[in-house]
N, C-alpha and C positions, 0 to 999 in steps of 0.2 A: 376301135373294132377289135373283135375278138378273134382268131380261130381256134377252133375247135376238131380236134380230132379223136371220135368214141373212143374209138379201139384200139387208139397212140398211131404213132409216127417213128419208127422202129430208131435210135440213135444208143451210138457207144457209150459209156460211160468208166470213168477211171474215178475207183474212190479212194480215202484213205481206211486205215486199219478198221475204222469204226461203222464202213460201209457209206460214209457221207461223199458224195458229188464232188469231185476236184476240177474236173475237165472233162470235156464232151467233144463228139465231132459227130455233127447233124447235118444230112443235107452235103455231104462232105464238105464242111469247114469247121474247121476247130476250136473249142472254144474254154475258156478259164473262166471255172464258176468264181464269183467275184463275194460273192454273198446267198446264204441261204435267209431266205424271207419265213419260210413257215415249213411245217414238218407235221406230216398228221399217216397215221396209217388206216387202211380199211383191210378188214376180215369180216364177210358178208356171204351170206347167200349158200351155207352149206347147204343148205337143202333141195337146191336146184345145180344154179353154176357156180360154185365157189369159187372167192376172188378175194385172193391176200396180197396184198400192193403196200407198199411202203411211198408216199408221197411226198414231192418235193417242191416248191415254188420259189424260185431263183432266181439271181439275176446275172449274166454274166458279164467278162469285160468288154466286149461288144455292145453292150447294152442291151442283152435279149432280157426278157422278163418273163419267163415258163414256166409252166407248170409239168414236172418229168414224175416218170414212178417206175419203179423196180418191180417186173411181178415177183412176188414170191414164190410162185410155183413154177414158173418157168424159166427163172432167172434172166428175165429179160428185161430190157428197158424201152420207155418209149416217151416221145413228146406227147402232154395231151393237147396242152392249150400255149397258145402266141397271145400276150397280149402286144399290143399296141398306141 
């Protein structure tokens, strides 16, 4: 099973120099990205709602398997998806 969250799941994120995912704390618990699985970005939709996201899908040492994004517009981050 999957969850899913549209419009994210608001979580910290700490990266290194280059902007990449080190550690998170979601849910208040803290967590050590362990591996980044895929990396893709979207810039979409100027002509209505623009939406520039830098995307992540990770795994960390807990064993979570997520899919996180960065907005770029609002420099924010958030959980979209749990797998399971």
């Amino acid at each position: 099973m999957t969850y899913l969250w549209s419009e994210g799941d608001p979580v910290q994120v700490e990266t290194d120099a280059r902007g990449i995912p080190q550690r998170m704390t979601w849910q208040g618990r803290k967590h050590r990205v362990q591996q980044i699985a895929n990396r893709w970005r979207v810039d979409d939709g100027w002509w209505l709602q623009h939406v520039r996201r830098d995307y992540f899908k990770l795994i960390t040492d807990s064993g979570l398997l997520l899919t996180i994004f960065h907005d770029l517009l609002s420099d924010s981050w958030c959980v979209q998806r749990l797998y399971d």
